[in-house]
C-alpha positions in Angstrom: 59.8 41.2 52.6 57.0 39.8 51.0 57.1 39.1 47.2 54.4 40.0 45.1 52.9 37.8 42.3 51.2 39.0 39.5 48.0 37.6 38.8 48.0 35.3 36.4 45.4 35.9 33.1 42.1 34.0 33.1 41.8 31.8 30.0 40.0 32.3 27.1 36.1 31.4 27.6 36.8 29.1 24.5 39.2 27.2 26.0 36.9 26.1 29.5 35.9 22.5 29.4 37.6 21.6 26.1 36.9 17.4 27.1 32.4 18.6 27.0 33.1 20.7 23.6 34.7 17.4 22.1 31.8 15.5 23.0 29.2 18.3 21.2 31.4 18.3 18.4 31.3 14.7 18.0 27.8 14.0 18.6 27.0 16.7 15.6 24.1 19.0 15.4 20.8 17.9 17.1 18.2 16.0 15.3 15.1 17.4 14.8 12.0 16.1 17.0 11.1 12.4 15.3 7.1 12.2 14.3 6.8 9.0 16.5 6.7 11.0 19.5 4.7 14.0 17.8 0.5 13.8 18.2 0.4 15.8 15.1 2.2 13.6 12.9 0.5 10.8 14.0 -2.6 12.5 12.9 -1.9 12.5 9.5 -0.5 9.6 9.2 -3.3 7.7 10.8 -6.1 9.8 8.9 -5.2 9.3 5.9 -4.5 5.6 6.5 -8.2 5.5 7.6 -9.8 7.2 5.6 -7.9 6.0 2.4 -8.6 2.6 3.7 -11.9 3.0 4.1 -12.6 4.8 0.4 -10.8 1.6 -1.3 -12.8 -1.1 0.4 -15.8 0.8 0.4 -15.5 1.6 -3.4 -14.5 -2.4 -4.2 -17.6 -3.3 -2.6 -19.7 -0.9 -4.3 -18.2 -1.9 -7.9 -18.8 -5.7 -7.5 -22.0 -5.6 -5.7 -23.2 -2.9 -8.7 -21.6 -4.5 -12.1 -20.6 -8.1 -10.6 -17.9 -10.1 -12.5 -17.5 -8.8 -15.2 -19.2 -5.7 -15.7 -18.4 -2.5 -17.2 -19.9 0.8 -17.4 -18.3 3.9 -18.9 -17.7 6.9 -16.6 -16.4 9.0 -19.1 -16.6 7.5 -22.8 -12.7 7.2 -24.0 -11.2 8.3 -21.1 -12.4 6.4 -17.6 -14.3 3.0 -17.1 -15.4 0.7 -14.4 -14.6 -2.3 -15.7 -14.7 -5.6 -12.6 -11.9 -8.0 -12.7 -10.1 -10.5 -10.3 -6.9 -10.3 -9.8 -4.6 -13.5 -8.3 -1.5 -12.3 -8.8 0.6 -8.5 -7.4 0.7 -6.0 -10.0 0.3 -6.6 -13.9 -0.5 -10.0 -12.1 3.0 -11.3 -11.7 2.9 -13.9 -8.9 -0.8 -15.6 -9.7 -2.1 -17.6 -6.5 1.0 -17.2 -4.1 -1.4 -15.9 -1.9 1.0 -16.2 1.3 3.7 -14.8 -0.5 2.6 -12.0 -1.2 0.9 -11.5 2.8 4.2 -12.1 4.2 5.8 -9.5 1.7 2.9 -7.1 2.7 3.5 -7.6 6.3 7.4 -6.8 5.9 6.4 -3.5 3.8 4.1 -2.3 6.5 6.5 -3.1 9.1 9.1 -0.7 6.8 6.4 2.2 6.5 6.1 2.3 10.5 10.1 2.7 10.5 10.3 4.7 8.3 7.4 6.9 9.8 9.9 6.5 13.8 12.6 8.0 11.8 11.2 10.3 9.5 10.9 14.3 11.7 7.8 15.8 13.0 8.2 18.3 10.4 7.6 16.5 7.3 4.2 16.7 7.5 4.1 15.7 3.3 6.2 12.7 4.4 3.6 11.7 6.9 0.9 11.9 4.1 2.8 9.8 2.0 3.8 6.7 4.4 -0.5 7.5 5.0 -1.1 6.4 1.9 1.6 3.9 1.1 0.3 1.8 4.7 -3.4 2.1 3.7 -3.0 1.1 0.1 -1.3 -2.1 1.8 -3.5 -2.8 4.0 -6.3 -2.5 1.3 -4.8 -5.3 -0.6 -3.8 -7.3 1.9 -7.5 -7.7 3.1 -8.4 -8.9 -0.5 -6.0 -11.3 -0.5 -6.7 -12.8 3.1 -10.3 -12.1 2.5 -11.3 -12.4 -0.5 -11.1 -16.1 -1.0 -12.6 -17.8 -4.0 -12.7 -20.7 -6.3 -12.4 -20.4 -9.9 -15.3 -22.8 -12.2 -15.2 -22.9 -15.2 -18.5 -22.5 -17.5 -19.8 -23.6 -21.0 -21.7 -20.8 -22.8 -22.5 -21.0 -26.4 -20.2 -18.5 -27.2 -16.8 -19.9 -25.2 -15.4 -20.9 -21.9 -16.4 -18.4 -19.0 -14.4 -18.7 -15.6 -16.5 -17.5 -12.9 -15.3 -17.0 -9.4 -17.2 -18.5 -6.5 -17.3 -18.5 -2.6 -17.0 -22.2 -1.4 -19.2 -23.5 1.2 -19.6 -27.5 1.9 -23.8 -28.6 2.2 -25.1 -29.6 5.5 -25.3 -33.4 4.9 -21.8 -33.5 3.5 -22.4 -34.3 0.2 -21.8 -31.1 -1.9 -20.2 -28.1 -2.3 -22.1 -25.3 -2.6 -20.8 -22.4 -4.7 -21.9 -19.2 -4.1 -21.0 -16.5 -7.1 -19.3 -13.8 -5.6 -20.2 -10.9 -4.2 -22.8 -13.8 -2.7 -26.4 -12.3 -1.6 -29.3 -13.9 -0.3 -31.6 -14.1 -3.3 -28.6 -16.1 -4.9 -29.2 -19.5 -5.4 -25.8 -21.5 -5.3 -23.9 -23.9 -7.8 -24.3 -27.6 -5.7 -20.9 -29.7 -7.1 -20.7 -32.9 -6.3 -17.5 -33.4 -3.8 -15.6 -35.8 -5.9 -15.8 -33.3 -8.6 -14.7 -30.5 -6.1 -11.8 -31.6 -5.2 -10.7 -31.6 -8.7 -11.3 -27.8 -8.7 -8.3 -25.1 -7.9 -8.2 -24.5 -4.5 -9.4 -21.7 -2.7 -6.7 -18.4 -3.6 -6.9 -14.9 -2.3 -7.7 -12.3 -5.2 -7.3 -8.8 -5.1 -10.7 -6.7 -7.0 -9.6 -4.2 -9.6 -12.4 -2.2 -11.1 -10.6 1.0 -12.7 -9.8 1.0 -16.4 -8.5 3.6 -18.5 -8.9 2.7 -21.8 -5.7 3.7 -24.0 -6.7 2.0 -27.6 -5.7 5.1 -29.2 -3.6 3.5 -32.1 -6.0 0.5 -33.6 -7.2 -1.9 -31.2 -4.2 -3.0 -29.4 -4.3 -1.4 -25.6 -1.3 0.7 -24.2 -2.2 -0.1 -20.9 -4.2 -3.5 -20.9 -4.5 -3.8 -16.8 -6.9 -2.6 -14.3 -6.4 -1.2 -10.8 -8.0 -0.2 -7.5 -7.7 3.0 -5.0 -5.2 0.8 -3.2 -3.1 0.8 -6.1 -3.9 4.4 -6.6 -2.9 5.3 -3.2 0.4 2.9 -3.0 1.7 5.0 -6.5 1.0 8.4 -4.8 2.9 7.5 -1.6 5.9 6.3 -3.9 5.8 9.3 -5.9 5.8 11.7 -3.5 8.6 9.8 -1.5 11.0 10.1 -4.6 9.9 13.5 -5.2 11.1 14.4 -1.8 14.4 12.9 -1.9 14.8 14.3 -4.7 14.6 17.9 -3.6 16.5 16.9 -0.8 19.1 15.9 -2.3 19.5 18.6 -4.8 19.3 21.1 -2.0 22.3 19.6 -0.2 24.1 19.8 -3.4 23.5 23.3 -3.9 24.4 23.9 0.2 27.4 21.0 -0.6 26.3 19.1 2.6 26.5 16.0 3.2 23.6 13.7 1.6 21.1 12.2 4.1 17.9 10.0 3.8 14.5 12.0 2.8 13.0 10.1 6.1 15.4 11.1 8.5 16.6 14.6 7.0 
């Protein structure tokens, strides 16, 4: 006789390979294509680094070589002004003449906008805009300040002291310094100082050019807001906003979903 085994039931498709659905549950839901390795991202960012780059040293350029130091001219009376200053220092010029410390801080920030920018998802395209504009307002004032490299001398007018800034170049026979007033052209016939009384003078320091004012003397003749900026600057507080604005949202929409919280770059 032969006996006769029943056949025994196949399992549940949910219970085959139980050791690979540990491994996807553990690894979590896929991330979303990073912008590093997405043409279009890098698009945007890289336009708008250019292009914002170009508007800021373009316009800085145009304000000195149009008002020089210290000119002003009205844009809208009350309300906008170009107004040329020099600014040694970082914002509200905290910092004056640490030249290198500020570069190396700029350097470390651009390095964290690329990051950022590797981590952040080909889909946040307003992201991409905003690290854009963060990176060129950087770079923007990190040219002035390895660029831009000037002496401060002071003047006598009947009137007061005036400091003027000045472009330092030494004669050909050794014997002076020859201070150019900057923005220098050719027509410009420079300050000759004597070299003993050079080296008395500040040394050279890497200033950043402001030229936007908005004038805020709206109670009396003390000013709300006293400093003066640049489309760097301009750029750098967009980027910023628009950062915090987004992890903003995203975090109140994984409170209303109750997920858990994630970066704004990398969610």
């Amino acid at each position: 006789m032969s006996s006769h085994v029943p056949p025994q039931p196949a399992a549940p498709r949910d219970e085959i390979g139980p050791a690979h659905r540990r491994r996807s549950e553990a690894s979590g839901p896929a991330r979303p294509p990073a912008a590093l390795r997405d043409p279009a991202s890098h698009l945007r960012l890289w336009s708008v680094v250019v292009f914002g780059l170009a508007v800021d040293l373009w316009t800085k350029q145009w304000a000195f070589q149009t008002l020089r130091q210290g000119g002003h001219r009205a844009l809208i009376p009350g309300v906008l002004e170009l107004r040329t200053t020099l600014n040694p220092g970082a914002l509200f010029g905290i910092g004056a003449g640490r030249t290198e410390v500020f570069l190396i801080a700029s350097v470390l920030a651009l390095v964290l906008v690329v990051w950022m920018f590797a981590q952040c998802p080909r889909q946040r395209w307003l992201t991409h805009i905003a690290l854009g504009a963060i990176l060129a307002g950087a770079l923007g004032n990190m040219y002035d300040r390895a660029f831009v490299d000037l002496v401060a001398y002071p003047l006598q007018t009947p009137n007061a002291a005036l400091v003027r800034y000045y472009v330092p170049e030494d004669s050909p026979d050794g014997q002076w310094v020859l201070l150019r007033e900057y923005p220098p052209t050719a027509e410009q016939t420079p300050r000759r100082v004597p070299c003993a009384v050079a080296e008395r003078l500040s040394p050279p320091v890497g200033y950043v050019r402001d030229f936007i004012k908005i004038p805020t003397c709206w109670f009396g003749d003390r000013e709300l807001w006293p400093w003066v900026f640049n489309v760097a600057d301009m750029l750098l507080v967009a980027g910023v906003v628009i950062l915090a604005l987004r992890l903003l949202h995203d975090r109140k929409s994984q409170t209303d979903t109750g997920s858990e919280p994630r970066t704004a770059v990398s969610g």
